[in-house]
One Martini backbone bead per residue (centre of mass of N, CA, C, O) as a GRO file, in nm:
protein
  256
    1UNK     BB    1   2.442   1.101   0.048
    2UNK     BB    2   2.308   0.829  -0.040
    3UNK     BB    3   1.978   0.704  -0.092
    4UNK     BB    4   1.788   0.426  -0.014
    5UNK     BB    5   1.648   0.422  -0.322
    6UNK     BB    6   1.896   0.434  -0.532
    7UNK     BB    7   1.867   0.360  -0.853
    8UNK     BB    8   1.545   0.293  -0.800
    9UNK     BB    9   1.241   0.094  -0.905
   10UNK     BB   10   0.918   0.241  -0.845
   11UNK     BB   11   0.582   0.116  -0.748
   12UNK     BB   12   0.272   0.335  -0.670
   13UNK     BB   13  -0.008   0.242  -0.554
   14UNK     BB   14  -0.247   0.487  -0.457
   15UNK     BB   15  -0.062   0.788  -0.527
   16UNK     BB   16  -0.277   1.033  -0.509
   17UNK     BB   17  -0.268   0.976  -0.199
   18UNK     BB   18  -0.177   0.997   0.085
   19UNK     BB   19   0.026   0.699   0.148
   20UNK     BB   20   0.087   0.726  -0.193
   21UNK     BB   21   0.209   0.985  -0.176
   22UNK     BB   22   0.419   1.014   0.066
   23UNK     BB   23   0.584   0.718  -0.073
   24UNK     BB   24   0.674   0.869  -0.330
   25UNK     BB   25   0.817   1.123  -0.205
   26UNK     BB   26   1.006   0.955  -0.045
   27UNK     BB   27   1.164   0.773  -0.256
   28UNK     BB   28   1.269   1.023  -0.391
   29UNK     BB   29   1.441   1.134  -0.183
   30UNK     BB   30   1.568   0.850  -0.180
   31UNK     BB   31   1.652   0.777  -0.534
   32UNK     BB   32   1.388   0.737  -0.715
   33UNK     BB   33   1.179   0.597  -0.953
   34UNK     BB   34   0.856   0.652  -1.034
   35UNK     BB   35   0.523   0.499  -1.026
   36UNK     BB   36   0.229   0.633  -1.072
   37UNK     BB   37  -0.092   0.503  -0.927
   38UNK     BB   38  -0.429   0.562  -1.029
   39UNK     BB   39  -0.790   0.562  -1.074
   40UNK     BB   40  -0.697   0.871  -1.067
   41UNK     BB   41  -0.549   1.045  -1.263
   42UNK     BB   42  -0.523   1.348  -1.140
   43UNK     BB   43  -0.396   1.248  -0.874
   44UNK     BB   44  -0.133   1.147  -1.013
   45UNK     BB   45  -0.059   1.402  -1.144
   46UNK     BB   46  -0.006   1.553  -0.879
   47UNK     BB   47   0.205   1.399  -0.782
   48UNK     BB   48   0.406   1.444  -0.992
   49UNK     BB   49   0.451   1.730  -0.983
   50UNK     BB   50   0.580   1.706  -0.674
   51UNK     BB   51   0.791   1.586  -0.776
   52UNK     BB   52   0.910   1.760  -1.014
   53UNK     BB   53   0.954   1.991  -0.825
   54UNK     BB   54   1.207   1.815  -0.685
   55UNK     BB   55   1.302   1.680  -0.975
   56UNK     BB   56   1.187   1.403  -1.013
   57UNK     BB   57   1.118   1.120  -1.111
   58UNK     BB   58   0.790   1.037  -1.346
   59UNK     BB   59   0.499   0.890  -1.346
   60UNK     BB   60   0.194   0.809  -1.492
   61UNK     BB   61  -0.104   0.585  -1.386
   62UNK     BB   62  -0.361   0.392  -1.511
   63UNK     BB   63  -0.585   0.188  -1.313
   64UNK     BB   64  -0.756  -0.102  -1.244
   65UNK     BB   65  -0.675  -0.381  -1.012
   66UNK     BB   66  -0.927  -0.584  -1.101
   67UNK     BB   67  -0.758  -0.596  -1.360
   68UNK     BB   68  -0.519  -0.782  -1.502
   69UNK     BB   69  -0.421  -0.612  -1.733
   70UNK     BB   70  -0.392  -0.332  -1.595
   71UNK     BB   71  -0.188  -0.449  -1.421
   72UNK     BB   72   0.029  -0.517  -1.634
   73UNK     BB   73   0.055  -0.240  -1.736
   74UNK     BB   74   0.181  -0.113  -1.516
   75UNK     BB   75   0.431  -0.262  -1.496
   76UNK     BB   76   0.527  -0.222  -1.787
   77UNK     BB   77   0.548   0.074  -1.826
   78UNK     BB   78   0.759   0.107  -1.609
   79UNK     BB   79   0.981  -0.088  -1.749
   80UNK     BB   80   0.992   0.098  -2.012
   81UNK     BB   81   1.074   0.350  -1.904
   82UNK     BB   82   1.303   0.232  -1.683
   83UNK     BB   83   1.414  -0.104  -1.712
   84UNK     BB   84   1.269  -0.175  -1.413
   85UNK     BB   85   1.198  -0.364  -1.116
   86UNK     BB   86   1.243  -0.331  -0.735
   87UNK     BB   87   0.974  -0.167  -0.634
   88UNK     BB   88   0.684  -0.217  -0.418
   89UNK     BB   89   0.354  -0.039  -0.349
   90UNK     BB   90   0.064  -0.194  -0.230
   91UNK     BB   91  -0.194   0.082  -0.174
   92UNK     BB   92  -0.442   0.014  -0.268
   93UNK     BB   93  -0.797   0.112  -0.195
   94UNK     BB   94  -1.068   0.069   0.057
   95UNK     BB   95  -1.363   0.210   0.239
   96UNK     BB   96  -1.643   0.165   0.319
   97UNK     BB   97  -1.786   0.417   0.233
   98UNK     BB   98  -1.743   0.322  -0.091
   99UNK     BB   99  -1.968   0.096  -0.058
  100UNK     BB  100  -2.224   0.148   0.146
  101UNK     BB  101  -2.082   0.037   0.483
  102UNK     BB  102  -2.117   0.258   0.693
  103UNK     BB  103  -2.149   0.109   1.014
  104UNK     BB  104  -2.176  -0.176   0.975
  105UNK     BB  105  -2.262  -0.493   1.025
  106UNK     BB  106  -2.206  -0.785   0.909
  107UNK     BB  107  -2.528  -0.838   0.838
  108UNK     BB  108  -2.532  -0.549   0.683
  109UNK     BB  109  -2.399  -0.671   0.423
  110UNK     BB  110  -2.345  -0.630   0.134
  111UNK     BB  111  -2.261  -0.813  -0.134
  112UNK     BB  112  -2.168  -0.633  -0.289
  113UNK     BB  113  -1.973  -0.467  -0.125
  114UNK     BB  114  -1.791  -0.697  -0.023
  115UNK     BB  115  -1.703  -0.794  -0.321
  116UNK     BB  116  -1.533  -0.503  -0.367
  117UNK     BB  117  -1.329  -0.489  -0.104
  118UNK     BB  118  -1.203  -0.773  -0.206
  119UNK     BB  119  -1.132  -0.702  -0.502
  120UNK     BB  120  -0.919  -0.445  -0.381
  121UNK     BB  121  -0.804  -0.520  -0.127
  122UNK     BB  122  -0.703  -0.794  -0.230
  123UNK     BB  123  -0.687  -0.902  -0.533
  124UNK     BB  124  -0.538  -0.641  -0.602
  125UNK     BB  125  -0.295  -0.730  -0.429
  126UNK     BB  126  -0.237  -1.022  -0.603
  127UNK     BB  127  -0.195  -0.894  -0.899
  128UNK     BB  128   0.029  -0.702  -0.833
  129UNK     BB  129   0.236  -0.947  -0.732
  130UNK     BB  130   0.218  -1.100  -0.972
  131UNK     BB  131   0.349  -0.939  -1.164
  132UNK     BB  132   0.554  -0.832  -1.049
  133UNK     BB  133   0.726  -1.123  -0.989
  134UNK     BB  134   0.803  -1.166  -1.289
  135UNK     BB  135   0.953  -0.939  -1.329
  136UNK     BB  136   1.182  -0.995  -1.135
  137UNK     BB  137   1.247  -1.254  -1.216
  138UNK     BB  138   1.303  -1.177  -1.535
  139UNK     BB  139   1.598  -1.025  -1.415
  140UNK     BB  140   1.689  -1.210  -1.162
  141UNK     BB  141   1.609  -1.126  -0.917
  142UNK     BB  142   1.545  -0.893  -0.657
  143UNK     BB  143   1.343  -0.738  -0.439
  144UNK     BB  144   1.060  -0.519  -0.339
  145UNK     BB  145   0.750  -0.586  -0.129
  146UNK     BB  146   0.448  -0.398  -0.045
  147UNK     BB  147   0.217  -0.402   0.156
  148UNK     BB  148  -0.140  -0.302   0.247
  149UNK     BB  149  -0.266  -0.332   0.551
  150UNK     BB  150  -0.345  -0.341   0.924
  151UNK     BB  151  -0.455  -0.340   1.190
  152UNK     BB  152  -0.700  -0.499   1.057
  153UNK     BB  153  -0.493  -0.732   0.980
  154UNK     BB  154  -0.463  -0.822   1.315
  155UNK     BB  155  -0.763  -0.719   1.393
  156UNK     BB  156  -1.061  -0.639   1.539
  157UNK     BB  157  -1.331  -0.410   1.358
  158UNK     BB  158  -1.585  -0.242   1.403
  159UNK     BB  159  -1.775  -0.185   1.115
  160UNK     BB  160  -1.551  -0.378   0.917
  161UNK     BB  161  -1.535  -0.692   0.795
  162UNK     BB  162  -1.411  -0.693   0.489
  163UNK     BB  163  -1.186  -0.528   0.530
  164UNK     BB  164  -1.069  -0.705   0.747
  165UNK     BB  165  -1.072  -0.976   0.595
  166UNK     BB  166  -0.872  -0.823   0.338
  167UNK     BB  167  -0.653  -0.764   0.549
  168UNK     BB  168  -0.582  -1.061   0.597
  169UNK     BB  169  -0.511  -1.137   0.390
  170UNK     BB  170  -0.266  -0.998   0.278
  171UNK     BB  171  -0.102  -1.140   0.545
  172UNK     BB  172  -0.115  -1.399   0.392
  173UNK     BB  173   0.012  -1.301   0.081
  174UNK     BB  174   0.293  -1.208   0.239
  175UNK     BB  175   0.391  -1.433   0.360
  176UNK     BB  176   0.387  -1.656   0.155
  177UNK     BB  177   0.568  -1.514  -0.067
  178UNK     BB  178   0.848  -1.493   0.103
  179UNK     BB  179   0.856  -1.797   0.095
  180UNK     BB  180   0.863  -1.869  -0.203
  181UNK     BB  181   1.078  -1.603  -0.290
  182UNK     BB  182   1.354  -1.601  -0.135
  183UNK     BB  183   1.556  -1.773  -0.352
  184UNK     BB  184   1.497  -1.489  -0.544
  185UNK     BB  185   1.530  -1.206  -0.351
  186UNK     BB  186   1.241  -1.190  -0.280
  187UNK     BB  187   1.061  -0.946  -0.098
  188UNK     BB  188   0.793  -0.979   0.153
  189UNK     BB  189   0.557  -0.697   0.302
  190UNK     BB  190   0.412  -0.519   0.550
  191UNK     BB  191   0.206  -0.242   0.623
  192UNK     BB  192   0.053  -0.112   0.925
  193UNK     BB  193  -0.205   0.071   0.991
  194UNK     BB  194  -0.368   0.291   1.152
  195UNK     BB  195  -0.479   0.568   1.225
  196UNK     BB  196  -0.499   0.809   0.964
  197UNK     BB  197  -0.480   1.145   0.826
  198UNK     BB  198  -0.714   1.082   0.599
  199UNK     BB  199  -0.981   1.035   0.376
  200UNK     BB  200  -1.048   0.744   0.479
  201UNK     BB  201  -1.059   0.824   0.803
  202UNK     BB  202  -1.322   1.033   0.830
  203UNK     BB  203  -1.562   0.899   0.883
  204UNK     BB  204  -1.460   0.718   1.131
  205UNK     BB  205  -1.410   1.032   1.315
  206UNK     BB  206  -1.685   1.126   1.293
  207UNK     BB  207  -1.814   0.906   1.445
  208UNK     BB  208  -1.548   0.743   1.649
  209UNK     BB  209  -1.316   0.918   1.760
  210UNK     BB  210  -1.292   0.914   2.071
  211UNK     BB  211  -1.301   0.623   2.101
  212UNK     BB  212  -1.006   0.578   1.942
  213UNK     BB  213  -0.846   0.772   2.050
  214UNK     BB  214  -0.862   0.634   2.393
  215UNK     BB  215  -0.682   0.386   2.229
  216UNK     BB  216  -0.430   0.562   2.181
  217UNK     BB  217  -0.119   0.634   2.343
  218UNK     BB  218  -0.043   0.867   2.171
  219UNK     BB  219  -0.298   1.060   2.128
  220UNK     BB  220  -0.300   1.017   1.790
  221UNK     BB  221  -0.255   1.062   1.464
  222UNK     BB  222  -0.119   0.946   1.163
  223UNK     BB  223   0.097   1.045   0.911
  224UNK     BB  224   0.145   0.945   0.630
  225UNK     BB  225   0.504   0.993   0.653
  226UNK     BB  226   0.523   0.752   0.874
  227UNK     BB  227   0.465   0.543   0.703
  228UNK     BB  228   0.665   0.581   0.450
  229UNK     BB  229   0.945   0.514   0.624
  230UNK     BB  230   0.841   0.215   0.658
  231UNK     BB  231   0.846   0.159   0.309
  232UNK     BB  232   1.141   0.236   0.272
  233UNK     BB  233   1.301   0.039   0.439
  234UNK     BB  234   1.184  -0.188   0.360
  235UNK     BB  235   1.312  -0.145   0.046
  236UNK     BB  236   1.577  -0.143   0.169
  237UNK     BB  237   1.900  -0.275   0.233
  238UNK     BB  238   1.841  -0.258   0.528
  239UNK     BB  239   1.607  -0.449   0.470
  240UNK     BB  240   1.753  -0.749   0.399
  241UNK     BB  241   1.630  -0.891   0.678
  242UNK     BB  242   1.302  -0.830   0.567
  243UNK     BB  243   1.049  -1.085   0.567
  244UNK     BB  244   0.707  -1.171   0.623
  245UNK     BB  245   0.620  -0.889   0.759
  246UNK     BB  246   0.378  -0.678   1.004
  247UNK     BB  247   0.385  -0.392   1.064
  248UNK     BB  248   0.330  -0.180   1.287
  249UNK     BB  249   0.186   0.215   1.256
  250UNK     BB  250  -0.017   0.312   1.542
  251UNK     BB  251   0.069   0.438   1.868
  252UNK     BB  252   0.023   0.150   2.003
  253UNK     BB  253  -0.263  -0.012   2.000
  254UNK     BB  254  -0.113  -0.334   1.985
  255UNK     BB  255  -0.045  -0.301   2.280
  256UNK     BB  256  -0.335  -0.349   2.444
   0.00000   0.00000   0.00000
């Protein structure tokens, strides 16, 4: 039986690890070609590898999200190799602790922290949009478009709250696209992760595990690959009326 992402053309930011390498493998299982980006160039070189390893095709790019240029370049480079573009998966992104905000308080973040979180994990996914949206429009309409959101953009977690701003910009400008190109049969939705067993959120689990677990009612952290199947889905046929949501992938979090 063809797999549900059979025959199409999906580009993966963020793919060198964590949730947008789990995306990238389970797309190709289910009968896509990929184009792997991340702005750490090895990282995406490993995921083509393990894709490479199950037989699919796979391509790596590199390029900063914020820099309209590079974010170009992903699209068409995808393009060039594969012929057109079909899905997309805004994965790419950022935690306070790589911005120097880890444990911080509203007031206690700089400008500049604050200004980079918005800058990767709002704008990147905003220009990727452009981009991705320009280029299916030019095929004759028609895609799936898959934004990286978090429980942060449903709801507030303390000490994290440009992330939080960023993460809830995001759930606005996935409903905003869906509303303005459903004529042109571009989907556009959010997957909303919970806490997630990846390296973003290990900082987070060492300062306070316990009480996250505690508010879990699954009183689990969820892998990579249960993210994956919601994003594989949304992308397929299978979600044909299926545009402008928010799915949280929690444990049960939003349901307290």
């Amino acid at each position: 039986m063809a797999g549900m992402l059979e025959g199409k053309v999906a580009l993966v930011t963020g793919g060198g690890g964590g949730i947008g390498r789990a995306t990238a493998l389970a797309m190709v299982r289910e009968g896509a070609k990929i184009a792997v980006a991340d702005f750490a160039a090895a990282a995406a070189r490993d995921t083509v590898a393990q894709i490479n390893a199950l037989g699919g095709q796979a391509i790596t790019l590199t390029g900063d999200v914020t820099r309209a240029d590079d974010v170009r370049a992903m699209v068409q480079d995808t393009v060039t190799a594969y012929g057109r573009l079909d899905c997309a998966f805004n994965n790419a992104g950022i935690a306070p602790y790589q911005v120097n905000a880890s444990g911080q308080k509203t007031a206690d973040w700089s400008e500049e922290s604050f200004d980079r979180m918005i800058a990767v994990n709002l704008k990147g996914v905003w220009l990727c949009m452009k981009a991705e949206i320009a280029h299916m429009l030019a095929q004759g309409g028609g895609g799936a478009i898959v934004n990286t959101g978090s429980i942060a953009g449903l709801a507030g977690l303390p000490t994290s709250s440009a992330y939080v701003a960023a993460k809830h910009g995001v759930i606005g400008l996935t409903k905003t696209a869906a509303l303005e190109y459903a004529d042109a049969r571009i989907r556009v939705n959010a997957v909303c992760p919970g806490f997630i067993e990846t390296q973003m959120t290990a900082d987070t689990m060492r300062r306070r595990g316990e009480a996250i677990m505690a508010q879990i009612p699954l009183r689990r952290m969820g892998q990579p690959g249960e993210i994956a199947e919601m994003v594989v889905w949304l992308c397929s046929e299978r979600a044909s009326y299926v545009t402008g949501g928010a799915y949280n992938v929690d444990g049960g979090w939003m349901a307290l």
